[in-house]
Backbone bond lengths (Angstrom), bond angles and torsions (degrees), N, CA, C in turn:
res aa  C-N    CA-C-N  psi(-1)  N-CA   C-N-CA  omega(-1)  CA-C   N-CA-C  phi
1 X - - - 1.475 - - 1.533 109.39 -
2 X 1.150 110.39 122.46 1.657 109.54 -178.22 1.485 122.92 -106.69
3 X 1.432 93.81 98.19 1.861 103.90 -166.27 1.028 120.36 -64.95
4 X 1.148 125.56 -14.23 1.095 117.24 -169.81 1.514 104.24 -88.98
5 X 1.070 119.78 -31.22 1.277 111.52 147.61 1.690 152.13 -71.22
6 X 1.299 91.22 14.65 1.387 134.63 171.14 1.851 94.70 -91.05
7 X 1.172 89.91 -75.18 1.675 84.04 -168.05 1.252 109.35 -48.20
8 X 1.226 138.24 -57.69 1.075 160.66 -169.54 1.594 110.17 -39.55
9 X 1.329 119.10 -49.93 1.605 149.45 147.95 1.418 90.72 -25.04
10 X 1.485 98.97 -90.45 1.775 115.23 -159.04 1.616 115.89 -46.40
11 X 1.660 107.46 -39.98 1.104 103.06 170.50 1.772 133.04 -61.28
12 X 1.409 103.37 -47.16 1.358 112.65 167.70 1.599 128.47 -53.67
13 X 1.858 93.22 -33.33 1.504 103.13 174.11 1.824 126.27 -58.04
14 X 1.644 94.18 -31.03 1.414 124.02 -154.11 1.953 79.96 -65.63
15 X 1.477 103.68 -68.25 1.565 131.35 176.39 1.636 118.05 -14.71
16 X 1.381 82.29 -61.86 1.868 112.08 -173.15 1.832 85.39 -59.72
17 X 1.219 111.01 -74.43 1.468 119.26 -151.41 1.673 98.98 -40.03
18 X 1.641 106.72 -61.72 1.460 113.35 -178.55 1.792 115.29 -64.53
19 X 0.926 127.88 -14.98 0.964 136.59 142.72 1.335 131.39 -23.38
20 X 1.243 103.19 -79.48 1.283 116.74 179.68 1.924 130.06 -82.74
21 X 1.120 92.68 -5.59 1.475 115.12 176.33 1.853 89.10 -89.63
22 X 1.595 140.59 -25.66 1.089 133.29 153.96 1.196 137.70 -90.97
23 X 1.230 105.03 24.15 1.619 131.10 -168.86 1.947 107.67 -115.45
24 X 1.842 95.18 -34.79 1.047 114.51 178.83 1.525 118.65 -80.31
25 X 1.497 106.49 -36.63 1.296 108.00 -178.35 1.495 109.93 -63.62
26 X 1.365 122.71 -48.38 0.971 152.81 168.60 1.432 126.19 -11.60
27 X 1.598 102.66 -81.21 1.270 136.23 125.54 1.384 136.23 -1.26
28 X 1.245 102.15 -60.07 1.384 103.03 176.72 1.676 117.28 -90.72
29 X 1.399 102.26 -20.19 1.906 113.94 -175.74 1.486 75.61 -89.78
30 X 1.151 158.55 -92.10 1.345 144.51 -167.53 1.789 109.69 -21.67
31 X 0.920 133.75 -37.94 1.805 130.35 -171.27 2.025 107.52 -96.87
32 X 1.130 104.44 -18.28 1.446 106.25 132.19 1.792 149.99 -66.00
33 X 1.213 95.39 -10.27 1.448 101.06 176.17 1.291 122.12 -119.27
34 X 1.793 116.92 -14.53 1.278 114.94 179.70 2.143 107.11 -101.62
35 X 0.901 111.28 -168.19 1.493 110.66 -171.45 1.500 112.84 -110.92
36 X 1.594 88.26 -70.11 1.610 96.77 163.19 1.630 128.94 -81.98
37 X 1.406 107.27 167.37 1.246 144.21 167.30 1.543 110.76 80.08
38 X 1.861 113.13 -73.12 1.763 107.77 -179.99 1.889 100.40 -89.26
39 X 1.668 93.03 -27.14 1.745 94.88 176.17 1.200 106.27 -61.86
40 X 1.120 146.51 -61.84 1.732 143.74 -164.12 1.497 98.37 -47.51
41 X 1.449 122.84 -69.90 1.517 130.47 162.48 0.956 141.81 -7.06
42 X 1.708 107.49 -57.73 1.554 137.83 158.96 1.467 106.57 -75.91
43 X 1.513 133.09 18.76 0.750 124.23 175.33 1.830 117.19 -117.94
44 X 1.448 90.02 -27.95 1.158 112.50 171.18 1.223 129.23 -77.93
45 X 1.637 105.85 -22.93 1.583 129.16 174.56 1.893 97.29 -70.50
46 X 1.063 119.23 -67.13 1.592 113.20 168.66 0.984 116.71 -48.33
47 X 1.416 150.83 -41.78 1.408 138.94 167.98 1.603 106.85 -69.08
48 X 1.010 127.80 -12.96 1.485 125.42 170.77 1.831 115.64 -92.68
49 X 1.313 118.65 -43.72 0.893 127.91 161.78 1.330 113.22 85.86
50 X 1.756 126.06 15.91 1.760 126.87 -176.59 1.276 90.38 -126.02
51 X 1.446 96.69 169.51 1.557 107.45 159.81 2.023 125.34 -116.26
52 X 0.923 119.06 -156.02 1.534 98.48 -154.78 1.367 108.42 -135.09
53 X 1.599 112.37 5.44 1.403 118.46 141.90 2.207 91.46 124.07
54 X 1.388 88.86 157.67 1.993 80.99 -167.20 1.632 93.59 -65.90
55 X 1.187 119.69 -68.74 1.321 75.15 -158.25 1.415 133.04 -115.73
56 X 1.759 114.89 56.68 1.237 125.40 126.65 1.536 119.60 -62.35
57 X 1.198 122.00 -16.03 1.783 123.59 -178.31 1.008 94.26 -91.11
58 X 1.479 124.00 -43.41 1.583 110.82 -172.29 1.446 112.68 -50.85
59 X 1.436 113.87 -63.00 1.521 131.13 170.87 2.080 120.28 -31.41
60 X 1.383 85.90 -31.49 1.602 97.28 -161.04 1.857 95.28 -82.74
61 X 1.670 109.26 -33.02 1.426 113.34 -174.81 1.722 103.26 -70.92
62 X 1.427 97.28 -41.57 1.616 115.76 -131.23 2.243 85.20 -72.09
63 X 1.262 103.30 -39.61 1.665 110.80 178.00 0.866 131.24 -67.09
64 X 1.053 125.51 -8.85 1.795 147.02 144.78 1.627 124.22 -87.15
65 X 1.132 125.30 -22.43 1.206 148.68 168.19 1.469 121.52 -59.76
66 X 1.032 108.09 -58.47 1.533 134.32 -161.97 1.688 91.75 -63.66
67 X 1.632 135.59 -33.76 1.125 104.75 170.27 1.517 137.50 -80.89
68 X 1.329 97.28 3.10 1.486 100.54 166.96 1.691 120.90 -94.89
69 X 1.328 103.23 2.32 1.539 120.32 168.32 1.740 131.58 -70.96
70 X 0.897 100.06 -31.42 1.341 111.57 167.68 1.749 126.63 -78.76
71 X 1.038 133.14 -37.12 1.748 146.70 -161.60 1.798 80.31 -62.55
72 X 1.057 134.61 -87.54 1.447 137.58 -172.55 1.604 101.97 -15.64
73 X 1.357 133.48 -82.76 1.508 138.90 178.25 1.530 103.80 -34.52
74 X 1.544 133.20 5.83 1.513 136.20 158.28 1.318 113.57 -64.48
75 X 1.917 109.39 -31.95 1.271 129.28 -147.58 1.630 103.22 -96.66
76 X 1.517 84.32 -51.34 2.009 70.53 178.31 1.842 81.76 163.68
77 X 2.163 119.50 129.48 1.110 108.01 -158.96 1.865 109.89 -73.75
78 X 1.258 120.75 29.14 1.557 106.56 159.11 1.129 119.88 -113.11
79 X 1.656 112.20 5.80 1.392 109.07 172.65 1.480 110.64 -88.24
80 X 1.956 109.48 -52.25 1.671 104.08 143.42 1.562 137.65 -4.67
81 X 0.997 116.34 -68.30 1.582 143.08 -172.02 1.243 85.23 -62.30
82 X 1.217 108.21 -80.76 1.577 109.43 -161.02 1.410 121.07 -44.54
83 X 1.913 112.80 -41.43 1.194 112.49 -155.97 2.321 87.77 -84.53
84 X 1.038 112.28 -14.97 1.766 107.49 170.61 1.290 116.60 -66.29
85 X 1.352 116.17 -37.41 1.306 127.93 179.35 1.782 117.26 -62.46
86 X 1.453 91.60 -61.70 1.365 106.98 168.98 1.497 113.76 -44.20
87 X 1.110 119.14 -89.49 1.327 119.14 167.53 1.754 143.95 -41.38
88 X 1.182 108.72 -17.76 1.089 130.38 163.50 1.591 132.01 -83.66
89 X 1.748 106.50 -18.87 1.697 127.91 157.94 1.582 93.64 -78.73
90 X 1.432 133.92 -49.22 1.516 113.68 -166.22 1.338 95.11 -80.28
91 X 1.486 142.45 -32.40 1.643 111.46 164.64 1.424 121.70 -53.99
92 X 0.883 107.04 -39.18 1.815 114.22 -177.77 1.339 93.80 -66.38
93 X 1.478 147.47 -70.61 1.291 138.00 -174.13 1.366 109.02 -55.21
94 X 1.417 153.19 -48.03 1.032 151.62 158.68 1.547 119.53 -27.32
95 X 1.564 114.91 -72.60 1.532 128.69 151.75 1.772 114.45 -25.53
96 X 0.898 124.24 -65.75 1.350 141.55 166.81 1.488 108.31 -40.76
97 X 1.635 111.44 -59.28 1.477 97.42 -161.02 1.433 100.70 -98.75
98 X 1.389 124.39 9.12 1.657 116.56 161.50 1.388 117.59 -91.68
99 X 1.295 101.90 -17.78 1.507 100.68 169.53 1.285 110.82 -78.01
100 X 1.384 144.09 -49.33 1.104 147.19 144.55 1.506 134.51 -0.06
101 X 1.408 95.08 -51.40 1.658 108.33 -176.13 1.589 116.87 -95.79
102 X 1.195 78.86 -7.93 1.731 102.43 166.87 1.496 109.11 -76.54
103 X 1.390 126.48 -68.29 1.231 133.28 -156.63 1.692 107.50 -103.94
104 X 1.450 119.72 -24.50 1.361 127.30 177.60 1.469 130.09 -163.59
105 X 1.522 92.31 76.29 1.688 107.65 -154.93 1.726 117.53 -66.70
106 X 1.624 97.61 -22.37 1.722 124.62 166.68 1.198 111.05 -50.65
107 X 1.460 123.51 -28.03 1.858 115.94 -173.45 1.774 101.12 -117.87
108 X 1.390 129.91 39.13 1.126 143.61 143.44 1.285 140.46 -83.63
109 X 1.417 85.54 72.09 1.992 113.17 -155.36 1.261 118.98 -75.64
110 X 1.475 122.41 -12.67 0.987 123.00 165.03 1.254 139.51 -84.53
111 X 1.378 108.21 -18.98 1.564 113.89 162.97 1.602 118.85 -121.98
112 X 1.669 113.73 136.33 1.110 116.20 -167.56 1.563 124.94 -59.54
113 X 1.820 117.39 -2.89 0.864 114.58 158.74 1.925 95.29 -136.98
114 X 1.447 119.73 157.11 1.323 126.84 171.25 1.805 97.11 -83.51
115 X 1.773 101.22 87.42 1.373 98.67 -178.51 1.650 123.31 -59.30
116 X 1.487 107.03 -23.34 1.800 105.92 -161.01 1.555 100.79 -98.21
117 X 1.710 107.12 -7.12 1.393 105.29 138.52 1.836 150.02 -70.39
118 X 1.277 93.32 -21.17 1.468 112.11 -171.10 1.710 84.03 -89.93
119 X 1.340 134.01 -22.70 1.156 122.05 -169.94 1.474 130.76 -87.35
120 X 1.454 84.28 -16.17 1.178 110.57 177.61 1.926 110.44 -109.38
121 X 0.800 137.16 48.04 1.594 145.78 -153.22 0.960 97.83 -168.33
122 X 1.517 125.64 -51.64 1.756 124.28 172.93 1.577 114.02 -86.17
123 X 1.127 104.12 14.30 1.426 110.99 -162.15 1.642 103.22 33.29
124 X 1.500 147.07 83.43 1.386 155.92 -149.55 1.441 106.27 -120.13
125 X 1.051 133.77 107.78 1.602 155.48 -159.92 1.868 103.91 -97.51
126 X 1.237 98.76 -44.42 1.436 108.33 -152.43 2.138 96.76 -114.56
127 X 1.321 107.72 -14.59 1.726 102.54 179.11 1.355 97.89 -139.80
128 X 1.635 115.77 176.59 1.375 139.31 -162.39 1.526 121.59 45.41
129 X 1.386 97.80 50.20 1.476 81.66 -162.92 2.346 116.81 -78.41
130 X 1.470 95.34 -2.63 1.244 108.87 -174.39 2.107 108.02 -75.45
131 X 1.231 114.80 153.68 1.505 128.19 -168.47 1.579 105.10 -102.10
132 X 1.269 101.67 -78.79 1.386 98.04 -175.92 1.415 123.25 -130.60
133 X 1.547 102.26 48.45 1.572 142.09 169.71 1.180 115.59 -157.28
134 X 1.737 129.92 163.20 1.047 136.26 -169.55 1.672 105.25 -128.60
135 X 1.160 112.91 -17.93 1.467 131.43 168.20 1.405 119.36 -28.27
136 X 0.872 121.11 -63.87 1.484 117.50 -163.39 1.454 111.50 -96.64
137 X 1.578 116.67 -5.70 1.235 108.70 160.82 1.588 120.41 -93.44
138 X 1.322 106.15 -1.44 1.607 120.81 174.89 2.020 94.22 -96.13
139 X 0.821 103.30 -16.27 1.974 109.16 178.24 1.611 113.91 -63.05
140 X 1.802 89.55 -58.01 1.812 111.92 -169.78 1.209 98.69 -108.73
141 X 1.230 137.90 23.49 1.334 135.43 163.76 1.669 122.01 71.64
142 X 1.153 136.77 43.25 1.011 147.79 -137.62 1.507 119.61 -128.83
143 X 1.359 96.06 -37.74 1.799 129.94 -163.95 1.610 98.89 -77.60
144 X 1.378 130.31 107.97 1.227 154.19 147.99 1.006 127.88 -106.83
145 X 1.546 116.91 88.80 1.501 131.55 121.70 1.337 114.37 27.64
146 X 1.108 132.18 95.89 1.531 125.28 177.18 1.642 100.01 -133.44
147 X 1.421 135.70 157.68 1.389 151.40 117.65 1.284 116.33 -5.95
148 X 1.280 140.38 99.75 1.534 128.57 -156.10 1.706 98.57 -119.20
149 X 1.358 101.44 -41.60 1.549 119.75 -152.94 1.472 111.99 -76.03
150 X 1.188 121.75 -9.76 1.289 145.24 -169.69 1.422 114.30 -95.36
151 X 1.707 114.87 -10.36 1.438 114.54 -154.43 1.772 68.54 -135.95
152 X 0.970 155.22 -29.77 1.497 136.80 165.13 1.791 128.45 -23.57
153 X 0.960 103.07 101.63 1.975 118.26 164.92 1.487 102.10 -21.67
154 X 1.330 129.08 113.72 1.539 122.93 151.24 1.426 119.57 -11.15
155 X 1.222 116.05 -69.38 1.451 111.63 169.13 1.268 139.42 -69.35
156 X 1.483 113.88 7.77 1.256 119.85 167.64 1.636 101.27 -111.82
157 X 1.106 105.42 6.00 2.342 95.02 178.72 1.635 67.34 -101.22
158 X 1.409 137.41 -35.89 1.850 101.93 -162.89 1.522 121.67 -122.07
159 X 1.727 95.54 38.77 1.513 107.92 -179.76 1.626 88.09 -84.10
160 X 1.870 98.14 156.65 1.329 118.23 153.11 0.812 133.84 -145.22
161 X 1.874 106.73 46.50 1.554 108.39 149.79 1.292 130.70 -92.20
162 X 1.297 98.03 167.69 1.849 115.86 -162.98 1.883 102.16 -80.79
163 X 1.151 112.07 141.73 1.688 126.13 170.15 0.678 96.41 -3.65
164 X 1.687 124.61 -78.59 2.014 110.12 -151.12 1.496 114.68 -98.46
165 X 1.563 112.75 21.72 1.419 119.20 149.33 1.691 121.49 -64.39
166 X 0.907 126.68 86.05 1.674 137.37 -146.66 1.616 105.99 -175.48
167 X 1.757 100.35 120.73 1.479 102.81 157.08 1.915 119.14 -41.46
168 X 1.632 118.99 116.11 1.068 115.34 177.67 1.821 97.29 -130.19
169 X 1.148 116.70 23.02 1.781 104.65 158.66 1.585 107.87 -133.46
170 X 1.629 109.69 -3.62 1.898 106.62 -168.01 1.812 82.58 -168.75
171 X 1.441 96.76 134.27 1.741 83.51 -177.96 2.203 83.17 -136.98
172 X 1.446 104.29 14.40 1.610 108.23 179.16 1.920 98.45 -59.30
173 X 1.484 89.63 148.13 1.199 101.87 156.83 1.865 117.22 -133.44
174 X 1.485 82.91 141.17 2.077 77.44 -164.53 1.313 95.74 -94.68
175 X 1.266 142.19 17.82 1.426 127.60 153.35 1.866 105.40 -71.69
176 X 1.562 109.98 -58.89 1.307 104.37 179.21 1.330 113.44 -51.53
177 X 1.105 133.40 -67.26 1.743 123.77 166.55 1.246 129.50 -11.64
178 X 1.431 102.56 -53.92 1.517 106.03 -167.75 2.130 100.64 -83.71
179 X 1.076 94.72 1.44 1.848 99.54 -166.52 1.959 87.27 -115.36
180 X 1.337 104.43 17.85 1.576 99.07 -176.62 1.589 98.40 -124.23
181 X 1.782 106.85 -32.42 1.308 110.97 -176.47 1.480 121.22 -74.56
182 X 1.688 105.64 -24.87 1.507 136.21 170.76 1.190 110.04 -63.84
183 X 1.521 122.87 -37.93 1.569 107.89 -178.90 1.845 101.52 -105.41
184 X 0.946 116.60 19.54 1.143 111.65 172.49 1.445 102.33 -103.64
185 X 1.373 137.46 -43.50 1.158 139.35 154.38 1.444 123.36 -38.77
186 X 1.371 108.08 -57.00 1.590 98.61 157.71 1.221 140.25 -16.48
187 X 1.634 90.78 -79.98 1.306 118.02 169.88 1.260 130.97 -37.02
188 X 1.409 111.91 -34.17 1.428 141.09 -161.84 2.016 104.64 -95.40
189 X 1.638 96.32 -40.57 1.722 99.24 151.68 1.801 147.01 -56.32
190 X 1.769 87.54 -39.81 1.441 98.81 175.36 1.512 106.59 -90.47
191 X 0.715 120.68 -12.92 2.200 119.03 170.35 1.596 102.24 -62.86
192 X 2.383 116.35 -53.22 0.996 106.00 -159.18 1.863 107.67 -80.28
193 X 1.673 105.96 -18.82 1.698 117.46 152.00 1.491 117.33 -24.29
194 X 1.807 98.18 -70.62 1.332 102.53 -155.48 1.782 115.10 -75.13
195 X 1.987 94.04 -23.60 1.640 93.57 -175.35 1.771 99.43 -76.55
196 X 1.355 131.36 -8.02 1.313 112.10 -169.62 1.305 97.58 -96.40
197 X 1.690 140.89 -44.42 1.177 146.43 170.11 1.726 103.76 -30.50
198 X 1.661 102.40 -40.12 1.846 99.68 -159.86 1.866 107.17 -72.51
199 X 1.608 80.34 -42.09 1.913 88.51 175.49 1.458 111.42 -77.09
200 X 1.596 143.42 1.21 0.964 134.53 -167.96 2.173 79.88 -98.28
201 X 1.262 95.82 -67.24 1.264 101.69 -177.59 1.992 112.19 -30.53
202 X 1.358 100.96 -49.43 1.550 107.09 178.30 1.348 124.66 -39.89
203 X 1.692 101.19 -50.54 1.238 147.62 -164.50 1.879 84.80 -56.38
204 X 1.150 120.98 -69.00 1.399 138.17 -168.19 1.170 131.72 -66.12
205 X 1.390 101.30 -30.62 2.136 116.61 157.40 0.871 108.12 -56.29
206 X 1.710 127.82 -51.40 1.444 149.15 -121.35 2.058 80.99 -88.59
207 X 1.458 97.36 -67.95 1.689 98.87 -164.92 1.892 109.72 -70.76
């Protein structure tokens, strides 16, 4: 058994893992500031307010990810290995714990508050920007403490299932959908309101 290529593994793994838990923070305070493409998305995800099940998230992280997976295997293939491994448990824990805080923010035992819950409760633009760590928004100063427990669903203060009781192939909910398709329709009413009001108004300068 050649440990040292063992260590070598573990170390890179350690790397990858923390890594990507700063890739994530990152990531997500980045899709707050732009408009289009993952920002519009992430925008729509807060007006919807679910998540889409572990591992459709896994998939959604893991395909963007994967190019920073490879550069390590330059180094030598157990630093590779290691650094996929590594990084590929903090997507899976990430995936995991956003689905989580979505559907059962009460069994998020590892951090003293379920931050990507509180972030989503205050609807929070500017703090929590971390998933399934609190780290790096306690790093860059970001991490606010909020009242969480107070903004909990009836059925989530008196669920009693265990952690990996959690949508993990579809985590949609068709109430939010249909309360997404409703205000998009709206929306889509008062534009054709305001453009006929503008040409009626036109209509009336004009004569």
């Amino acid at each position: 058994m050649d440990w040292q290529a063992i260590g070598i593994g573990a170390a890179w793994a350690a790397c990858g893992f923390v890594f990507a838990s700063f890739v994530e923070y990152w990531g997500h305070r980045w899709m707050h500031v732009i408009t289009w493409g993952p920002g519009k998305s992430h925008r729509e995800h807060h007006a919807r307010g679910t998540a889409q099940g572990v591992l459709l998230e896994f998939w959604d992280y893991f395909k963007y990810a994967w190019l920073l997976m490879w550069p390590p295997f330059l180094i030598s293939p157990s630093a590779g290995i290691g650094w996929v491994v590594g990084a590929n448990a903090f997507i899976f824990m990430s995936a995991f714990g956003h689905q989580l805080q979505h559907e059962n923010p009460k069994r998020c035992f590892w951090m003293p508050r379920p931050v990507h819950y509180m972030h989503h409760a205050h609807n929070q633009w500017h703090h929590n920007f971390g998933m399934a760590l609190d780290l790096w928004d306690r790093v860059f100063g970001t991490y606010k403490p909020m009242e969480w427990e107070n903004h909990l669903q009836p059925e989530q203060v008196a669920s009693q299932r265990h952690v990996w009781q959690i949508n993990w192939l579809w985590g949609g909910n068709a109430e939010a959908d249909q309360r997404m398709a409703e205000e998009r329709r709206r929306k889509m009413e008062d534009r054709v309101q305001l453009a006929v009001a503008t040409q009626d108004e036109g209509q009336m300068t004009s004569e």
